[in-house]
BAVO-824850 format. One record per residue: residue number from 1; residue in three letters; x, y, z of N, C-alpha, C in turn. Coordinates in steps of 0.2 Angstrom, whole numbers, plus 5000, padded with zeros to 4 digits. Layout:
<atoms>
{nr->NUM rest->ALA nx->X ny->Y nz->Z cax->X cay->Y caz->Z cx->X cy->Y cz->Z} .
...
</atoms>
This chain:
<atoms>
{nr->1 rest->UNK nx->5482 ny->5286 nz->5626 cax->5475 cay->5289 caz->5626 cx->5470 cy->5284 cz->5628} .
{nr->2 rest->UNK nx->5466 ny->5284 nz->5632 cax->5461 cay->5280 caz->5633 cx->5457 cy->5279 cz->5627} .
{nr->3 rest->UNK nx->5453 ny->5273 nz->5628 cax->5449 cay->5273 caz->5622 cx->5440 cy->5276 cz->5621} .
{nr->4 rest->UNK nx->5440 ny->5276 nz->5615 cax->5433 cay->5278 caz->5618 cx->5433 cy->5288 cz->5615} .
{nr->5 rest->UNK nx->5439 ny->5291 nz->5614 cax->5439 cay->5298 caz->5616 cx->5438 cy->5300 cz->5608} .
{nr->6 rest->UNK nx->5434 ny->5304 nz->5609 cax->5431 cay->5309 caz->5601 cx->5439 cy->5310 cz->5599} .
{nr->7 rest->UNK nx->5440 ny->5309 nz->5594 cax->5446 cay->5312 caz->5588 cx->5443 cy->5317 cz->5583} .
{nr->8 rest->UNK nx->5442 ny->5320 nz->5581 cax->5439 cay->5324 caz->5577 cx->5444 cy->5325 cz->5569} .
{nr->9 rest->UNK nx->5440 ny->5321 nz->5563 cax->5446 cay->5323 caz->5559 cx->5448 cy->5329 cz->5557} .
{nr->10 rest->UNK nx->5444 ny->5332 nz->5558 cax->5444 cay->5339 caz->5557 cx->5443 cy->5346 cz->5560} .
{nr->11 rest->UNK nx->5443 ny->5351 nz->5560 cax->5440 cay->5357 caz->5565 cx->5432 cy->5355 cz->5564} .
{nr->12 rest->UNK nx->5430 ny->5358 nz->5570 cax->5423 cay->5360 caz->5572 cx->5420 cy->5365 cz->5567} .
{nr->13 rest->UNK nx->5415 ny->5366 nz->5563 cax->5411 cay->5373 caz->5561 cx->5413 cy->5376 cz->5569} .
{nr->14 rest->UNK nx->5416 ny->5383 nz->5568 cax->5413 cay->5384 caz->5573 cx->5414 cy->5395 cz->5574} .
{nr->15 rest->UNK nx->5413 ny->5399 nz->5577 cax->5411 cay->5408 caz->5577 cx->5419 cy->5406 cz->5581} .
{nr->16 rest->UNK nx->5419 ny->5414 nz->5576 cax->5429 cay->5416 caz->5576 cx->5427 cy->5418 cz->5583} .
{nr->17 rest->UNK nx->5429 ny->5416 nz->5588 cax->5430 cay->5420 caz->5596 cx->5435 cy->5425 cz->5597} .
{nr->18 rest->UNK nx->5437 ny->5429 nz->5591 cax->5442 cay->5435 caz->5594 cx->5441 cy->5437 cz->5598} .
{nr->19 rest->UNK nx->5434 ny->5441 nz->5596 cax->5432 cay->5447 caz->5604 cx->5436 cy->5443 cz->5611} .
{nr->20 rest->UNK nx->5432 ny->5438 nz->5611 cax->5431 cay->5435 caz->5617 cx->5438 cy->5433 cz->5620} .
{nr->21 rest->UNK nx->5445 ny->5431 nz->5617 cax->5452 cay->5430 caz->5617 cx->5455 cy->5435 cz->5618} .
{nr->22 rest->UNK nx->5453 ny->5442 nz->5614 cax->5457 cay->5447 caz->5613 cx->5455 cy->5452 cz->5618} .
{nr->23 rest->UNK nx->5452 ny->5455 nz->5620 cax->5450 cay->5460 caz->5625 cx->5452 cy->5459 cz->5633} .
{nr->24 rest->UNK nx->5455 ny->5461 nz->5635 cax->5458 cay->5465 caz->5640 cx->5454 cy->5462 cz->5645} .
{nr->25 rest->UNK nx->5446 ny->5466 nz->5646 cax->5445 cay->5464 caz->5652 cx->5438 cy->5461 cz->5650} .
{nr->26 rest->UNK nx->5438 ny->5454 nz->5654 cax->5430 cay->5452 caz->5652 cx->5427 cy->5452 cz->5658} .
{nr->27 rest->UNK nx->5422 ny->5452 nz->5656 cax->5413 cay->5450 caz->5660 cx->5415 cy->5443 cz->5660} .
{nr->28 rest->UNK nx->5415 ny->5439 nz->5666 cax->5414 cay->5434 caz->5668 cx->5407 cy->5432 cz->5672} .
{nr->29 rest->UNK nx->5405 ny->5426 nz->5671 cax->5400 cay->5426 caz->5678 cx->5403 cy->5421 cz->5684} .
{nr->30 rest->UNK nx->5400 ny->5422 nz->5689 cax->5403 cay->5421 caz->5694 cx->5404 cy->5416 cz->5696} .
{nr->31 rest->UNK nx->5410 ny->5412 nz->5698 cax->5414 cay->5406 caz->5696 cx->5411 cy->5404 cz->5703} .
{nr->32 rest->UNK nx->5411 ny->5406 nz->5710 cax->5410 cay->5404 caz->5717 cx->5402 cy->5406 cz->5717} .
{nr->33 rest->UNK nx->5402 ny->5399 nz->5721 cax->5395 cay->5400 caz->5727 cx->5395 cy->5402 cz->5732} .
{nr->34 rest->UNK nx->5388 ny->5406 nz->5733 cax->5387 cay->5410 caz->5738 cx->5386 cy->5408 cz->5744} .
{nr->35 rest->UNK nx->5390 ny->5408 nz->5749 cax->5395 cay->5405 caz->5756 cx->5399 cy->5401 cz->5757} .
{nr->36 rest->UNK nx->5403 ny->5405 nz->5748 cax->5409 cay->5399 caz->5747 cx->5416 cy->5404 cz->5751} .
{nr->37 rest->UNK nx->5421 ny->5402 nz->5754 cax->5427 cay->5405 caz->5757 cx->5429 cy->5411 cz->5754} .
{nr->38 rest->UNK nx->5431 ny->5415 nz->5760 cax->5434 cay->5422 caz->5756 cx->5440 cy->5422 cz->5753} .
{nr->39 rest->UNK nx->5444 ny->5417 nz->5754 cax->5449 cay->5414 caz->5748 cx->5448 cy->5410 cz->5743} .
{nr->40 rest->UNK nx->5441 ny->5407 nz->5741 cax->5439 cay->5403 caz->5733 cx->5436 cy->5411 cz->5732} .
{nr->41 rest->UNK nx->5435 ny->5417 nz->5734 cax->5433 cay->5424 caz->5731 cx->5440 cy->5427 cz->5730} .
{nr->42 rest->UNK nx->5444 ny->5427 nz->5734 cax->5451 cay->5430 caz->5731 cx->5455 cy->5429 cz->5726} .
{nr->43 rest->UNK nx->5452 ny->5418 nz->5725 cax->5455 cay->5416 caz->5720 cx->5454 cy->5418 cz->5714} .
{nr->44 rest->UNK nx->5447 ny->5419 nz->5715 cax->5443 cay->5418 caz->5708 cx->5446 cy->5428 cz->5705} .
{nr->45 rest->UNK nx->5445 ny->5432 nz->5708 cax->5447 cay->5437 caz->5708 cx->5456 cy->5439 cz->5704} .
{nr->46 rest->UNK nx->5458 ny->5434 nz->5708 cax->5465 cay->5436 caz->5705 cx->5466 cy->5431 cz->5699} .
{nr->47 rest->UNK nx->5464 ny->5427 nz->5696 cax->5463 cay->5423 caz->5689 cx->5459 cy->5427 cz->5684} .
{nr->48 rest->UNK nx->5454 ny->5431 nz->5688 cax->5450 cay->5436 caz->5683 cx->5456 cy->5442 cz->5679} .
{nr->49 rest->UNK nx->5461 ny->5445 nz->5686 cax->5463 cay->5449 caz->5685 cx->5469 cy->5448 cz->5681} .
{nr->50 rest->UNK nx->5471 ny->5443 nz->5683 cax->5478 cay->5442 caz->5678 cx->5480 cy->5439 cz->5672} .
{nr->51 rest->UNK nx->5474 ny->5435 nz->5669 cax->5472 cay->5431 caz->5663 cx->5472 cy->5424 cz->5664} .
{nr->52 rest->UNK nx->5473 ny->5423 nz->5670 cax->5475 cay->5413 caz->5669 cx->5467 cy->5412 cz->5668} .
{nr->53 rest->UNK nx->5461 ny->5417 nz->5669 cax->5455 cay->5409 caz->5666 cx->5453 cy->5413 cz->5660} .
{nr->54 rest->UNK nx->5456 ny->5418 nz->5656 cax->5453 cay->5419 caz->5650 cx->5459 cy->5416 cz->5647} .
{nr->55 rest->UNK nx->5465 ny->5413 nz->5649 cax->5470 cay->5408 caz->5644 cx->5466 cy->5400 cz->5646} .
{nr->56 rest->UNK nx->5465 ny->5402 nz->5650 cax->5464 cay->5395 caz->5652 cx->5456 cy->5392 cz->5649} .
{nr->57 rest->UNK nx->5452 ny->5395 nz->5646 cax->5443 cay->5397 caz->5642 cx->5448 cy->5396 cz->5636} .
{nr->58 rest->UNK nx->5453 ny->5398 nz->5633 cax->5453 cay->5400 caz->5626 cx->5457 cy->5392 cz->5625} .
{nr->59 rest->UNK nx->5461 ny->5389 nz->5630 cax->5466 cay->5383 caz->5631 cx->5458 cy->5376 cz->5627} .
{nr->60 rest->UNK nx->5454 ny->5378 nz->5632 cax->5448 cay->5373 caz->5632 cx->5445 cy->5373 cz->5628} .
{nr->61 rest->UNK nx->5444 ny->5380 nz->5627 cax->5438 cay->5380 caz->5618 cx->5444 cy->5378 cz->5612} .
{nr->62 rest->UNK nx->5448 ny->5377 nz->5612 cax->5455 cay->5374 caz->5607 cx->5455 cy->5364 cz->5607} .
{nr->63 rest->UNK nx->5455 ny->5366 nz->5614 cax->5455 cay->5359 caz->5613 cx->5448 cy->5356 cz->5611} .
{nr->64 rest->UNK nx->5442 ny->5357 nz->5615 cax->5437 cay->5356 caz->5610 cx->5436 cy->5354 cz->5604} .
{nr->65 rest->UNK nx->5437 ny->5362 nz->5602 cax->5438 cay->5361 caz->5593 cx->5441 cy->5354 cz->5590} .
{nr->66 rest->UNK nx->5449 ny->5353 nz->5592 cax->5448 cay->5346 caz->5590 cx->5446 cy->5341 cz->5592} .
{nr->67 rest->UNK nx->5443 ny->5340 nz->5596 cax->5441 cay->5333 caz->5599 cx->5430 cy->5336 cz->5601} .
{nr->68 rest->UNK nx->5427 ny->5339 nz->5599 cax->5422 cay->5341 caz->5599 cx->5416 cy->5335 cz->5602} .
{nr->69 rest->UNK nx->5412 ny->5335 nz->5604 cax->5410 cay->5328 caz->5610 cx->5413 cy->5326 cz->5615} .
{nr->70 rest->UNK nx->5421 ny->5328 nz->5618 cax->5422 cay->5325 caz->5622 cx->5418 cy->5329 cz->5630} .
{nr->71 rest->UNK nx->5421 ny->5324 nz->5634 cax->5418 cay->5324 caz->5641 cx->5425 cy->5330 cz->5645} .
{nr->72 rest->UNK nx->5422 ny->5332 nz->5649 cax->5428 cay->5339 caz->5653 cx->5433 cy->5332 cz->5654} .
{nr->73 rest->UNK nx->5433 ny->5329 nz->5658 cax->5438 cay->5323 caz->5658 cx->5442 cy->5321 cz->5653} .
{nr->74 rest->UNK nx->5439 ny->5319 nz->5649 cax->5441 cay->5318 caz->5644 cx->5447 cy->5326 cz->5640} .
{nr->75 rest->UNK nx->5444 ny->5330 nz->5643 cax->5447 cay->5335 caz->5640 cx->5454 cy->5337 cz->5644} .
{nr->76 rest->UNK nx->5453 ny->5336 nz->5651 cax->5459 cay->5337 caz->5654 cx->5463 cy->5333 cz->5653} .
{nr->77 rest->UNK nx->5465 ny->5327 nz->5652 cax->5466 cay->5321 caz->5648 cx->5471 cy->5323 cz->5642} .
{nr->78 rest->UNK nx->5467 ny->5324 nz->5640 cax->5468 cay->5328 caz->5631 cx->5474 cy->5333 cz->5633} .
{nr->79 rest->UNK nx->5472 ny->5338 nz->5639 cax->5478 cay->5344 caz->5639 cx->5480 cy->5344 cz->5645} .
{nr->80 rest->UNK nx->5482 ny->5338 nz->5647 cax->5485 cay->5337 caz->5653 cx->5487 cy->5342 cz->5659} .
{nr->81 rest->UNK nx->5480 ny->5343 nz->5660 cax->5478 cay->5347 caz->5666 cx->5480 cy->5344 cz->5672} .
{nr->82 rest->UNK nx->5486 ny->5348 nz->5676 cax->5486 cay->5350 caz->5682 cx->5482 cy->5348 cz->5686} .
{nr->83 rest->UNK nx->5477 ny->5351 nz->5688 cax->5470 cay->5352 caz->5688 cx->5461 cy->5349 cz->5684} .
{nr->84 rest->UNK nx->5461 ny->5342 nz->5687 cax->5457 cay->5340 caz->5681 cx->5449 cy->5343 cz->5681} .
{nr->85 rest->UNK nx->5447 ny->5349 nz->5688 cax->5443 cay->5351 caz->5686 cx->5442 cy->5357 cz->5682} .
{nr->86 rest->UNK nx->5448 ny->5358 nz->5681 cax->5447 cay->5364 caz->5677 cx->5445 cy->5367 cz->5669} .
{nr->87 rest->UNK nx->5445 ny->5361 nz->5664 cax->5440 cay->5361 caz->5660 cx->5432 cy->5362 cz->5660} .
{nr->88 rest->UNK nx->5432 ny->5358 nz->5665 cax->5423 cay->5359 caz->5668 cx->5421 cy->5365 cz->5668} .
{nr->89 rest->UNK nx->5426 ny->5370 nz->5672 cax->5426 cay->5375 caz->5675 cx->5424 cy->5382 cz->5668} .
{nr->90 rest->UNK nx->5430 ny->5380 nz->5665 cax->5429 cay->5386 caz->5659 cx->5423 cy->5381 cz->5654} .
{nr->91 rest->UNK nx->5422 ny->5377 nz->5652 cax->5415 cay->5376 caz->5649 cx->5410 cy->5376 cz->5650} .
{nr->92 rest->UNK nx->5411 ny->5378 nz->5658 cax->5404 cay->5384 caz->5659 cx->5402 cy->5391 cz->5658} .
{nr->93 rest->UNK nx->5410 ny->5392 nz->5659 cax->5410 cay->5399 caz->5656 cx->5408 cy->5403 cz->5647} .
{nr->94 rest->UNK nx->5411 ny->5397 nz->5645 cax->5409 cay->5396 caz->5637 cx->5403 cy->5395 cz->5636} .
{nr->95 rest->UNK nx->5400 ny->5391 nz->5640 cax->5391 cay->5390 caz->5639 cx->5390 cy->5397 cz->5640} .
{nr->96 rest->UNK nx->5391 ny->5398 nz->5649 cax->5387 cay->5407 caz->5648 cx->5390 cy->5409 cz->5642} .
{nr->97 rest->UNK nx->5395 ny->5409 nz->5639 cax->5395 cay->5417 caz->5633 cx->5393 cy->5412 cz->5626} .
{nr->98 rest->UNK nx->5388 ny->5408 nz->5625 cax->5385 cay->5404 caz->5620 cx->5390 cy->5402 cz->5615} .
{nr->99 rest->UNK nx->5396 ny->5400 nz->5618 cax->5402 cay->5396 caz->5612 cx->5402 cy->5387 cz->5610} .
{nr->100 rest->UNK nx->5399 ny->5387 nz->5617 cax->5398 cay->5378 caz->5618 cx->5392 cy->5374 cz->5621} .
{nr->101 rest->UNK nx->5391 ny->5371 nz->5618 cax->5383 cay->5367 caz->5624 cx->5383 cy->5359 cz->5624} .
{nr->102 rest->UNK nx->5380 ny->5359 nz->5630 cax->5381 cay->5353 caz->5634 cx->5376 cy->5349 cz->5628} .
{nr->103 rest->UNK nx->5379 ny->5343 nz->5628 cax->5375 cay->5339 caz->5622 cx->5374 cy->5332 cz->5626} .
{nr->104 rest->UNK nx->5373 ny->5325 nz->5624 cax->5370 cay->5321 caz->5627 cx->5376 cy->5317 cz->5632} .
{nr->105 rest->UNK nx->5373 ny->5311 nz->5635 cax->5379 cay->5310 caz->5641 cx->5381 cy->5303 cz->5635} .
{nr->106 rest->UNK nx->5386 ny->5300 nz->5638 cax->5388 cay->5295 caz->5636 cx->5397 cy->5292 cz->5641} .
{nr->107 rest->UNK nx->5396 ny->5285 nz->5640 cax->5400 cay->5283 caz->5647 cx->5409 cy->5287 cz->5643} .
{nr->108 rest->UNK nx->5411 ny->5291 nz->5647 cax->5418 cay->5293 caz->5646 cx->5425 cy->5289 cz->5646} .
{nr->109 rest->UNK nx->5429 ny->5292 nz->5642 cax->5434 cay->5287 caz->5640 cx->5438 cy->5287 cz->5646} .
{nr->110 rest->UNK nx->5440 ny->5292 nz->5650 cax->5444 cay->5294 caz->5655 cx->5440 cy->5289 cz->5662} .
{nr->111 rest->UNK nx->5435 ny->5292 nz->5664 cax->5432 cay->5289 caz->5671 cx->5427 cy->5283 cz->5669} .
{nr->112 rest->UNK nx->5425 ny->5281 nz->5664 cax->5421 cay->5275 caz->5663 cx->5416 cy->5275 cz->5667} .
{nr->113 rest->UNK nx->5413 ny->5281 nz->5666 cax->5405 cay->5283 caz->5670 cx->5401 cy->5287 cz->5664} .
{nr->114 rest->UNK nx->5397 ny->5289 nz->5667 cax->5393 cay->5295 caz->5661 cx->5394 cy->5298 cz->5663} .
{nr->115 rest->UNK nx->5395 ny->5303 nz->5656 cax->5396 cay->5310 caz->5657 cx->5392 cy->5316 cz->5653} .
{nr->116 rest->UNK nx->5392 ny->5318 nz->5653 cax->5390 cay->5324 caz->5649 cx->5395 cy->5325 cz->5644} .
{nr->117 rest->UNK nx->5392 ny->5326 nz->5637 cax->5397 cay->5329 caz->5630 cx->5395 cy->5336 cz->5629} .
{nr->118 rest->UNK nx->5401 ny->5338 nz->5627 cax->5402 cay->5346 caz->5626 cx->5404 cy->5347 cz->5620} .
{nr->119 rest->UNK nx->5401 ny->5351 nz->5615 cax->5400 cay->5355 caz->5609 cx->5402 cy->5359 cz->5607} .
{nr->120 rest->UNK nx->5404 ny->5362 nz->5602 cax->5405 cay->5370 caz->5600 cx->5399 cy->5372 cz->5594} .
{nr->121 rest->UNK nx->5397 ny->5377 nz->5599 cax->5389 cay->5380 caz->5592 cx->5390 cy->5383 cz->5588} .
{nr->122 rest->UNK nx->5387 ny->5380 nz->5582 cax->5388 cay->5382 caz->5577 cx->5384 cy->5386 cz->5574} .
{nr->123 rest->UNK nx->5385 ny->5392 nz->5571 cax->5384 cay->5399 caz->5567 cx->5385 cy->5399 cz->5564} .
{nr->124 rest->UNK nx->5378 ny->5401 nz->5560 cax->5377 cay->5403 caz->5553 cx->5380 cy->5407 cz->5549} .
{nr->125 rest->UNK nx->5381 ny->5413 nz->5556 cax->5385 cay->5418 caz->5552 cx->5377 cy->5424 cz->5549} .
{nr->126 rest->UNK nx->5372 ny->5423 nz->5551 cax->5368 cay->5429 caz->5550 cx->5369 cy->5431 cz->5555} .
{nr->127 rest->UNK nx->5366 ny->5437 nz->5553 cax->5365 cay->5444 caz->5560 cx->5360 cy->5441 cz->5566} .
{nr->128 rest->UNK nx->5355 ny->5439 nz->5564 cax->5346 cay->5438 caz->5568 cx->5345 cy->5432 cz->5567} .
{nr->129 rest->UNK nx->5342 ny->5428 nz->5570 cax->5339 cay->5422 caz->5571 cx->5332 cy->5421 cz->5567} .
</atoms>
């Protein structure tokens, strides 16, 4: 493991995401730019449709939890991603549904560059703000 990388001695505070894990079909926002290929739309269509990025959202927000601060890098790292953008990917999707937030940058343990640190928000647990 590079050095440098958040270990978390503990869980995150952080809101039980059942709804969000459990439910059949989500509301995603839209993963492609607009006059992005009609196969990065078919792709994105078929991962909606078959659960690879709501498994792939709930892989990421898990990983977080333990290691809360790290950089998407870092996180692909952490879950030996295939694919090292794919982390990125789903925690923007967790930002849109207010589960995680972009916190301050600092140089990353994987690319030894700045990076952005990602969070899990924490809930009070009232109803209203």
């Amino acid at each position: 493991m590079p050095k440098h990388l958040p270990i978390s001695s503990g869980t995150a505070h952080r809101p039980e995401p059942e709804t969000l894990f459990t439910q059949k079909k989500q509301e995603w926002p839209p993963a492609h730019r607009l006059g992005s290929p009609e196969t990065s739309i078919e792709a994105e269509e078929t991962i909606n449709r078959d659960g690879t990025r709501l498994n792939q959202t709930q892989a990421v927000y898990e990983a977080l939890i333990r290691h809360n601060g790290s950089t998407a890098k870092e996180l692909a790292y952490i879950m030996n991603c295939p694919d090292v953008n794919t982390p990125h990917r789903r925690l923007n999707d967790l930002a849109e549904k207010g589960l995680v937030r972009r916190g301050q940058k600092r140089f990353c343990g994987v690319t030894k560059m700045k990076a952005t640190t990602w969070w899990i928000v924490e809930f009070d647990g009232s109803s209203g703000n």
